[in-house]
C-alpha positions as CSV (number, residue, x, y, z in Angstrom):
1,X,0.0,0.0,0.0
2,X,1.8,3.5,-0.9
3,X,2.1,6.1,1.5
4,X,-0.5,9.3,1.3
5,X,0.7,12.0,-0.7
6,X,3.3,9.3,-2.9
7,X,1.6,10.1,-5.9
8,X,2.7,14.1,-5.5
9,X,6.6,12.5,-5.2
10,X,5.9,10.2,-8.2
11,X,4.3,13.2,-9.7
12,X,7.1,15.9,-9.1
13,X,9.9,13.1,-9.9
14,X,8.5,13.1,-13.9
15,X,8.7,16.5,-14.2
16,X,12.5,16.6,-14.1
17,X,12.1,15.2,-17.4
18,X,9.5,16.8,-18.9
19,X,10.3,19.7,-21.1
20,X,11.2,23.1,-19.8
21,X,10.6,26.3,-21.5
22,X,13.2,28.0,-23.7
23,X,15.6,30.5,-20.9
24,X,16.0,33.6,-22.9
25,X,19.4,35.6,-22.5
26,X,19.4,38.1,-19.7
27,X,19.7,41.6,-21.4
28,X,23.3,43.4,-20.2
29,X,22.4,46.3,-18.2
30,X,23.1,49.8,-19.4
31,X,26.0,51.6,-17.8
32,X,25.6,55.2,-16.8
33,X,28.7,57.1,-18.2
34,X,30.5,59.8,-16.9
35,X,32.3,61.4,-19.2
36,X,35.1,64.2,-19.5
37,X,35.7,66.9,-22.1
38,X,38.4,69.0,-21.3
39,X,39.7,72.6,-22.9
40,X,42.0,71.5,-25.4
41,X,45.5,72.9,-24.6
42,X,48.0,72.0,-27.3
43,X,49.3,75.0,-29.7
44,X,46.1,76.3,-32.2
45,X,44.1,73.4,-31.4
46,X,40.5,74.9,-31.7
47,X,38.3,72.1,-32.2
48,X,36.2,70.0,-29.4
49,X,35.4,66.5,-29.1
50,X,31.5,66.6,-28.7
51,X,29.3,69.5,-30.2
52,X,26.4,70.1,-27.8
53,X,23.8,68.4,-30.3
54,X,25.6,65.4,-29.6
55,X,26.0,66.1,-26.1
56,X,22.5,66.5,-25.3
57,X,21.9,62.9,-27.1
58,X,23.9,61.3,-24.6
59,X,22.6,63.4,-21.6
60,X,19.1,62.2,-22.8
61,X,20.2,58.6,-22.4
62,X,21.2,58.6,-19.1
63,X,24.5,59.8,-19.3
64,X,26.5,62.4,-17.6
65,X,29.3,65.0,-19.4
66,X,31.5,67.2,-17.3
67,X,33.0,69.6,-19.8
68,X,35.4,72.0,-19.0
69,X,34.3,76.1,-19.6
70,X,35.4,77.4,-22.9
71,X,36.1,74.1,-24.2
72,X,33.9,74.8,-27.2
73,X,34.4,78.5,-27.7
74,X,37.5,78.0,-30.0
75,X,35.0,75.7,-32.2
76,X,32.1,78.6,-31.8
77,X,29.7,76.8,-29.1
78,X,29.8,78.8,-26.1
79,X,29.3,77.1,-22.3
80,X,25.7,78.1,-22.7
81,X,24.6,75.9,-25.7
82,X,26.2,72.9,-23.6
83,X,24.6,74.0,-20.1
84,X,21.2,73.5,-22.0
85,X,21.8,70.0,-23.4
86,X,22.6,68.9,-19.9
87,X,26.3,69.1,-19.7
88,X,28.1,70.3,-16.4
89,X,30.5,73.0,-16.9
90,X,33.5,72.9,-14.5
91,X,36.2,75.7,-14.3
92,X,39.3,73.2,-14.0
93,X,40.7,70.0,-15.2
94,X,40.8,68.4,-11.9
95,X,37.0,67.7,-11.7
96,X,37.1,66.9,-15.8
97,X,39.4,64.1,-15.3
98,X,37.1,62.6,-12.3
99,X,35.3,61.0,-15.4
100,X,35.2,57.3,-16.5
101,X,36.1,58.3,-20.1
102,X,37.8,61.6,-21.4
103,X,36.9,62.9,-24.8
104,X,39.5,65.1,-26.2
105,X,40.9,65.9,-29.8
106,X,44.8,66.9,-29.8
107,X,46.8,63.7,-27.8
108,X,48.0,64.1,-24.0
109,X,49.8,67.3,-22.7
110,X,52.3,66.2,-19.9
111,X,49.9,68.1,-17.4
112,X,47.1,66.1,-18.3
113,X,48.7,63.1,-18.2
114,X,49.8,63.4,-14.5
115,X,45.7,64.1,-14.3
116,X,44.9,60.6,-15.7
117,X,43.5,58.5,-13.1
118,X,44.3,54.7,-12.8
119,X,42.2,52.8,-15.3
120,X,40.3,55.7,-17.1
121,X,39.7,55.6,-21.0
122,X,41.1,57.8,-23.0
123,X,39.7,58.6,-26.8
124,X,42.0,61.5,-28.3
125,X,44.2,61.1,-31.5
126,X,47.8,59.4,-30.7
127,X,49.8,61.9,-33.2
128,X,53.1,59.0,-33.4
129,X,55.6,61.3,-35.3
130,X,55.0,63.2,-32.5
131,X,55.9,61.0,-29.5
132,X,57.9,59.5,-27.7
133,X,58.6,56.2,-25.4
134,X,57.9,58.3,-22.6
135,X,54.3,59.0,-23.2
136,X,53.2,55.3,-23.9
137,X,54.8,54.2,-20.4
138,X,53.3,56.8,-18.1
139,X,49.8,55.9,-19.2
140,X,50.8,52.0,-19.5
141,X,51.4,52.9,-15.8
142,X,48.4,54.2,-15.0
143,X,46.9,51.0,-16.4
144,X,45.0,53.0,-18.8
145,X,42.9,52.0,-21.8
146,X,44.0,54.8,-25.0
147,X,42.3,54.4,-28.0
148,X,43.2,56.5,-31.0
149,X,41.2,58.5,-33.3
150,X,43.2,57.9,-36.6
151,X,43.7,54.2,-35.8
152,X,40.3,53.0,-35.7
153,X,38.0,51.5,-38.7
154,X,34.8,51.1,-40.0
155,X,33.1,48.2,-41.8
156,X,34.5,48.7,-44.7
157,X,38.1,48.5,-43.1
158,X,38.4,52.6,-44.1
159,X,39.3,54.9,-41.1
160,X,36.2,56.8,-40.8
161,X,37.6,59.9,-38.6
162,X,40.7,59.8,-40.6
163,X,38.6,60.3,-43.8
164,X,36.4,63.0,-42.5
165,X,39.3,65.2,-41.6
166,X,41.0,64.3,-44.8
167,X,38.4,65.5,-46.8
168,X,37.8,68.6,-44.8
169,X,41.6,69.2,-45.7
170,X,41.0,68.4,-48.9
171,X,38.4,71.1,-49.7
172,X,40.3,73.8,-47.3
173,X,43.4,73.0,-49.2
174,X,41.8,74.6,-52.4
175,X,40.1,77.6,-50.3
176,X,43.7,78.3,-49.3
177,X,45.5,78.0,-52.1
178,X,42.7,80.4,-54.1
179,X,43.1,82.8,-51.2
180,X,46.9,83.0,-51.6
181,X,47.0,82.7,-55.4
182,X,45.0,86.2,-55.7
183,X,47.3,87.9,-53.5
184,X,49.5,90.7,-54.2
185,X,51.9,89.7,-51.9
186,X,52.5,85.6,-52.2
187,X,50.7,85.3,-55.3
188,X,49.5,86.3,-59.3
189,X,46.5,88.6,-58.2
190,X,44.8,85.9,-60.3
191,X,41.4,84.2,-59.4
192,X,41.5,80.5,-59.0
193,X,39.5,78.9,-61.5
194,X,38.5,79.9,-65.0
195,X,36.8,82.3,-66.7
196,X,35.8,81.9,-70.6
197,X,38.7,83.2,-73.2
198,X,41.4,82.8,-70.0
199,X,43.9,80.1,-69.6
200,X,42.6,78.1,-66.3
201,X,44.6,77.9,-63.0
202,X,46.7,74.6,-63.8
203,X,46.6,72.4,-60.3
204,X,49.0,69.5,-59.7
205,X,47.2,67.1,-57.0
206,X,50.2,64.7,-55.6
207,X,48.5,61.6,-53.8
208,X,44.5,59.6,-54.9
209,X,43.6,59.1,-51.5
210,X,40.3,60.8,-49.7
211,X,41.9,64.5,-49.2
212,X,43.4,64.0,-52.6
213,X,39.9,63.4,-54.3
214,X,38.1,66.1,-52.1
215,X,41.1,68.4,-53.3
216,X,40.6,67.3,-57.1
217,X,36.3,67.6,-56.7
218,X,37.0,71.5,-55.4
219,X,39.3,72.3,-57.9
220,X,37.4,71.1,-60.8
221,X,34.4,72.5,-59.1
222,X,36.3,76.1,-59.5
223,X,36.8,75.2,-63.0
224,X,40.8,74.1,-62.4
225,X,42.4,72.5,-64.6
226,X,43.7,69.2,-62.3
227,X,46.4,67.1,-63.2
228,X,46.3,63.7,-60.3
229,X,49.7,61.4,-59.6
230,X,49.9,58.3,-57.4
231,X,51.6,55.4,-57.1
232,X,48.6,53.2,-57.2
233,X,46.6,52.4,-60.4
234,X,43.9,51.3,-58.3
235,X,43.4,55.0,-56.6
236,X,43.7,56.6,-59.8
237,X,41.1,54.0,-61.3
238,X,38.9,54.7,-58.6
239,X,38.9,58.7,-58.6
240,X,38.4,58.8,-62.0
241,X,35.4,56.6,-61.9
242,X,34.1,57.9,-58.7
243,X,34.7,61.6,-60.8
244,X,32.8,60.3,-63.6
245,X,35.1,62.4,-65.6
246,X,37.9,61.6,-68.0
247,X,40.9,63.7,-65.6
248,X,44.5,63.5,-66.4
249,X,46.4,61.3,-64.1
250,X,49.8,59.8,-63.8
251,X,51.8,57.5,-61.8
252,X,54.6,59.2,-60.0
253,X,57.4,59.4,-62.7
254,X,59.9,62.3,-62.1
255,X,60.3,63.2,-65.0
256,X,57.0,63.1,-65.9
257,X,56.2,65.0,-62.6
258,X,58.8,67.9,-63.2
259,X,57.0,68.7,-66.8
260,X,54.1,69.5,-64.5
261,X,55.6,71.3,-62.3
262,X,57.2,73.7,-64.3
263,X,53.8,74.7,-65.6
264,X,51.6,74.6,-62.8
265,X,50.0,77.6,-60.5
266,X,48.9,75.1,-57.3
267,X,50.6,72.2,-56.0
268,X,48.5,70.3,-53.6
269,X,50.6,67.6,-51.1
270,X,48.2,64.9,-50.2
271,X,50.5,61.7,-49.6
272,X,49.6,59.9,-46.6
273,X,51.6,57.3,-44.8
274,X,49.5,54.7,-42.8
275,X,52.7,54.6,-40.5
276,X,55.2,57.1,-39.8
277,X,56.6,59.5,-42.1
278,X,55.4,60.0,-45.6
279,X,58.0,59.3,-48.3
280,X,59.6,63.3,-50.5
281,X,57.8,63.0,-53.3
282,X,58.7,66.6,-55.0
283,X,62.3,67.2,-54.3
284,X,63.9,71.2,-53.4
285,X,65.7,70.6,-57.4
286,X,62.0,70.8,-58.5
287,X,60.4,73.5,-56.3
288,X,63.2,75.6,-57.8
289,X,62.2,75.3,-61.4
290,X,58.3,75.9,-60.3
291,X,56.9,79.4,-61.5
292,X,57.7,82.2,-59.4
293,X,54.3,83.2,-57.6
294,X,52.8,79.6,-57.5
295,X,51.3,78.3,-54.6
296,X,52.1,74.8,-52.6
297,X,49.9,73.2,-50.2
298,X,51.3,70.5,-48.4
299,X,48.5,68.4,-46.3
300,X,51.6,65.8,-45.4
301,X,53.0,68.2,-43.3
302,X,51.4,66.5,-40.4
303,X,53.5,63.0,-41.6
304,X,56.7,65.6,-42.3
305,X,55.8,66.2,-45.6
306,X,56.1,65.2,-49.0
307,X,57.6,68.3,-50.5
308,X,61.5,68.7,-49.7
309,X,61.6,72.1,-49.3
310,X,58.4,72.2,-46.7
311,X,58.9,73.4,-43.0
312,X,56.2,73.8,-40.3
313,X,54.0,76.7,-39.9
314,X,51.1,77.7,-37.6
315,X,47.8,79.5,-38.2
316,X,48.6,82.4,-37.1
317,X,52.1,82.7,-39.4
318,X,51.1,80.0,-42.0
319,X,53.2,81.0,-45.2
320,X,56.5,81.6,-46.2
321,X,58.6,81.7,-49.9
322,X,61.2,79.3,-51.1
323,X,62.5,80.3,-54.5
324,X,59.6,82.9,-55.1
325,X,56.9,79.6,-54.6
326,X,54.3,80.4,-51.4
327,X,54.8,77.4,-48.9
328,X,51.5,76.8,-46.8
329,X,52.7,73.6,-44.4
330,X,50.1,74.5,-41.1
331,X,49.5,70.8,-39.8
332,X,46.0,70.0,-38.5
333,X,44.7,72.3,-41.4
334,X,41.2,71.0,-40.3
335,X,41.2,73.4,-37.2
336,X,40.8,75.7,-39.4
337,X,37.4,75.2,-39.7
338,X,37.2,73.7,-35.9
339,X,32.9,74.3,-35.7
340,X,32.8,71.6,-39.0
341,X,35.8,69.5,-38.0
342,X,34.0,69.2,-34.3
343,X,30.7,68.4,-35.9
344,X,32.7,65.4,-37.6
345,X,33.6,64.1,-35.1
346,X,30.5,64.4,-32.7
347,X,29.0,62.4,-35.8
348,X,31.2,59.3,-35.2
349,X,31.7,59.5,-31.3
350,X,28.2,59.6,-30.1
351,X,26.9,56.6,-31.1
352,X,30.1,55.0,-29.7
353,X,29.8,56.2,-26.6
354,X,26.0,55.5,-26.9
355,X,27.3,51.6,-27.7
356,X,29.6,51.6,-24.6
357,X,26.6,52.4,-22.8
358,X,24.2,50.0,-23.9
359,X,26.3,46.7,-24.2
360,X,27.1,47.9,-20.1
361,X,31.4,49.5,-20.7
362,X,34.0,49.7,-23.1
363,X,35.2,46.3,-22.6
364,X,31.8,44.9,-23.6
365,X,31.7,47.6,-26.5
366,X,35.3,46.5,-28.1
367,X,34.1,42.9,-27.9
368,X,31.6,43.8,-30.5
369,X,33.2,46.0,-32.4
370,X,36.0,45.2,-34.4
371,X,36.9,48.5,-35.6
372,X,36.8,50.5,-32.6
373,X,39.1,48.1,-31.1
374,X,41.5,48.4,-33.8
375,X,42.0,52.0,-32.8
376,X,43.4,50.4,-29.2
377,X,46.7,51.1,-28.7
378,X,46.8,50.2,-24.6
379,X,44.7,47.7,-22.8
380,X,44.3,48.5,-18.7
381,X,47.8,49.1,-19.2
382,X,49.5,46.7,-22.0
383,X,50.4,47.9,-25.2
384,X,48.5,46.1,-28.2
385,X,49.8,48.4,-31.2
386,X,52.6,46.2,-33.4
387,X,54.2,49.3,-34.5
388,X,54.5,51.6,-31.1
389,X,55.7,48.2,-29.6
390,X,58.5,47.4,-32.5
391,X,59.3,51.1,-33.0
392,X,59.9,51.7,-29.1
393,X,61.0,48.3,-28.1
394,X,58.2,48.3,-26.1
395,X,56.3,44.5,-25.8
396,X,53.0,44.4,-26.9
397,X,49.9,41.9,-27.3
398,X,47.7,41.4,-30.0
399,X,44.2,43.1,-28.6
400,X,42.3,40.1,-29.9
401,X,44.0,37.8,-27.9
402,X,43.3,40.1,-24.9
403,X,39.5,40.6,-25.5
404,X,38.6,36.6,-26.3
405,X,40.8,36.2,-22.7
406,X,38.7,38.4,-21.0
């Protein structure tokens, strides 16, 4: 005879076999960010990380921004237009680097880097030609996480920040070199362009890539005359066909390359290196046989340059002559413009920092995205770029390895 109540054991024994419903994934929580945008300190740096549209998107999602005063008024948004998208303005440093993350545009100063707390994120751009071992050990001691802007990718494997600025240059490049090439002083007192019945400004464009093209579709679009060289048949393939024009382009022959130069009114320097410094392309033999009054802009001044006889100059004293031929070499020509520049690169970092928050931190976030965490150059402290690592004897690990370990 079975015990009362054996049936309920019998009973609740079959239903460890019985099928269970489906367990659905427990959704990460969000993370509340804090983060820091501080007043940009390096030499002529005018723009800012975040405009205040894109601010006030991540202050509507939960998230908190301590920005700096005046950290937009070099870029033409005042504290004002950030107070009302929820930032909180802050009078020093100190309290900016309290954040989580720091936004900022133009890499480290040494005073900010003895404000970087242990373990904080830092987004900014890495600048290498312009560093040193020093730089990459103080933060790998603060066990920091660096990510730089012109290191990381999109989906299509193209650096999307990189590009933006690049065609900003591109453009600018052209509004320069029109503004200089009508002046008494450093150039013909002749307008860029043509005019029907006049010989057209003759433009040289030296390097196919994205600043190259946007230099090439402002030309044109002035009614230049363009004349393209690059090493790569591909990028000359590509401009022509993303032109939809018929454009006169050349591999980089020297000879071929002096002819040019002898008769043109505007060289443009677009070369860019992915690493370290970009190769002389136009050497100081050729410069000297250009016309007297004829304009150079060389964008691959930030790389060194890929005119010999190019030396740096700043925004405030941007030009000087070299055999009668105007030199423009101002690195970070984009901060020129700084209120567009910053707007290009709100349009990229807000929905990354949007991402950190929703898959719950930056660790998460880089997990997902493969071409954010290309632009990774520390790790809580270990150095995961090949090239700072070989080029400062510094040992590194591959950041892939890192993420699927932790």
């Amino acid at each position: 005879m079975e015990r009362p109540g054996s049936e309920y054991i019998m009973f609740s024994k079959s239903l460890q076999f019985s099928p269970r419903e489906e367990m659905l994934e427990v959704k990460k929580r969000k993370n509340k960010l804090v983060i820091g945008i501080p007043l940009e300190t390096t030499y002529e740096e005018k723009r800012v990380a975040l405009a205040p549209e894109a601010a006030d998107l991540l202050t509507q999602n939960g998230h908190e921004i301590l920005l700096q005063s005046k950290a937009g008024e070099n870029a033409f948004f005042d504290d004002n237009e950030y107070a009302e998208a929820g930032c909180q303005i802050v009078y020093n440093a100190n309290e900016v680097y309290q954040a989580d993350i720091i936004l900022k545009v133009a890499p480290l100063t040494d005073q900010e880097m003895d404000l970087v707390k242990p373990g904080q994120v830092i987004f900014s751009t890495v600048a290498l030609p312009m560093q040193k071992e020093d730089y990459f050990r103080r933060l790998m001691a603060k066990k920091a996480t660096a990510i730089a802007f012109e290191f990381i990718r999109d989906k299509t494997n193209a650096f999307p920040l990189v590009r933006s600025m690049s065609e900003i240059a591109g453009n600018t490049a052209v509004l320069i070199a029109s503004e200089y090439f009508s002046d008494r002083k450093y150039g013909k007192g002749r307008m860029f362009g043509g005019l029907s019945g006049i010989t057209p400004t003759e433009v040289i464009i030296i390097g196919a890539g994205t600043a190259g093209e946007s230099a090439v579709r402002a030309a044109s679009g002035l009614g230049a005359m363009v004349k393209i060289f690059d090493n790569s048949v591909y990028r000359l393939r590509r401009l022509q066909n993303n032109l939809n024009v018929r454009a006169f382009t050349s591999i980089i022959q020297p000879k071929v390359l002096l002819k040019a130069l002898k008769t043109a009114d505007v060289v443009i320097g677009a070369v860019h290196s992915p690493w370290g410094r970009t190769p002389v392309i136009v050497s100081e033999d050729m410069v000297s046989q250009m016309k007297k009054g004829s304009i150079i802009v060389d964008l691959s001044i930030d790389q060194g340059g890929c005119i010999e006889t190019s030396s740096v100059t700043t925004h405030s004293d941007p030009v000087f002559s070299k055999f009668g031929v105007t030199h423009y070499c101002v690195p970070n020509i984009a901060s020129r413009v700084p209120n567009t520049a910053s707007y290009a690169f709100s349009n990229f970092f807000a929905p990354v920092l949007l991402a950190i928050g929703d898959e719950g931190g930056v660790e998460n976030m880089l997990k997902r995205d493969p071409g954010v965490r290309q632009g990774v150059y520390l790790f809580n402290g270990t150095l995961t770029n090949q090239y700072i690592g070989e080029f400062f004897r510094i040992p590194y690990q591959d950041i892939d390895l890192l993420m699927a370990a932790f």
